[in-house]
N, C-alpha and C positions, 0 to 999 in steps of 0.2 A: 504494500500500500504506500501510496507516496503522501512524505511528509513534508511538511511547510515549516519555515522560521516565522512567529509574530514576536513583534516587538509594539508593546503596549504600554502607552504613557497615562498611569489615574493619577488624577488628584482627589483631596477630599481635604475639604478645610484647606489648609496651611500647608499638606503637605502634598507632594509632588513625587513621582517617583516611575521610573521607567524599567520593564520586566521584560525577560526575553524567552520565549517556550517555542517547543516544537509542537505539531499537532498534525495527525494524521487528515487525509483531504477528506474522510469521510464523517470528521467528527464536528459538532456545533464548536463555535468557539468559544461560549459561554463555561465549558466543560474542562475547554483548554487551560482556560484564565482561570478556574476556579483551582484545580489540580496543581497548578501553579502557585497555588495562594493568593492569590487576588481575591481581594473582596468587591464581588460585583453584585450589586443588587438583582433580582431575578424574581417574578409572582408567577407568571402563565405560563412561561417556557412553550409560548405556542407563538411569539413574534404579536401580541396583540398589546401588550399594556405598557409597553414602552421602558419598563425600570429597566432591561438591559443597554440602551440606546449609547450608543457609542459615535465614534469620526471615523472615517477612512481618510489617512493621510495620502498613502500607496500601496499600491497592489489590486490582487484581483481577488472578488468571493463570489461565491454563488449564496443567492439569498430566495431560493427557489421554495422554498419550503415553510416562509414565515406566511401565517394566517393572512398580516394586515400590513401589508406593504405596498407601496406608491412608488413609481417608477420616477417621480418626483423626490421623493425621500431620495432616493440614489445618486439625482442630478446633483442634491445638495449635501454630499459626501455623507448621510445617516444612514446607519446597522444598525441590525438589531443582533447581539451575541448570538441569542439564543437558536437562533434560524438560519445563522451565516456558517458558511463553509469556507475555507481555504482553498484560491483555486492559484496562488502564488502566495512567495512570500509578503507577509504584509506590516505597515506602520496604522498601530489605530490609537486615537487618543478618548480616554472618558472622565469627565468628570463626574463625583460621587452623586451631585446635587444640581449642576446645573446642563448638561449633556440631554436627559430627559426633557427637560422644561425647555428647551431650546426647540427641539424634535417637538414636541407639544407646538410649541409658538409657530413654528414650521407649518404644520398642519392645519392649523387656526389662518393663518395667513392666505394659504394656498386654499382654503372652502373643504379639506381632505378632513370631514368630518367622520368619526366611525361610521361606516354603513354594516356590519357585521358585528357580534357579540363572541366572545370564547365559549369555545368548546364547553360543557358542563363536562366535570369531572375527566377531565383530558392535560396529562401533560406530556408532553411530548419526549424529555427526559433525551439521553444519552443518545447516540447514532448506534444503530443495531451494523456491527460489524458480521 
């Protein structure tokens, strides 16, 4: 299975700090970062509620699989971990607090109001290898 390098920049509060993992192409990146030790916040793990919301600085992902995603989200560099795949090496940056609410304000902006609700009792969890 081919593996990818991410190099991911969180902040939270005060503090700043940039991590570097590998992650196989078939796995969410939310998974990666977290196995990692990253604390990334995460509720639906279906791509719909936004607390995973991340930047794409470079590189390439597949975001094929997230419930609630805008192909407008993507023009304006937003992931969501939990739905995003490795399809290259990649640079992504998230803040703890304001990454989310950005993505939010994004959507409020552009009329890219929910038209879809989450799965009941559905989380989508780990990539089935």
């Amino acid at each position: 299975m081919k593996r990818h390098r991410v190099r991911l920049t969180t902040s939270k509060e005060s503090t700043r700090r940039t991590i570097e993992f590998d992650i196989d192409e078939e796995e969410y990146l939310l998974y990666g970062a977290l196995d990692a030790g990253v604390e990334i916040p995460h509720a639906c793990e279906q791509g719909w509620c936004l607390a995973c919301a991340a930047k794409l600085v470079a590189g390439e992902l597949d975001m094929g699989d997230a419930y609630l995603y805008y192909p407008q989200d993507r023009e304006a560099g937003f992931i969501l971990l939990c739905s995003a795949k490795a399809r290259s090496d990649l640079w992504l940056e998230h803040d703890f607090h304001r990454t989310r609410r950005e993505m939010l304000q994004h959507r409020l902006n552009h009329n890219l109001l929910t038209r879809a609700y989450p799965k009941v009792n559905f989380r989508r969890g780990r990539a089935k290898t």
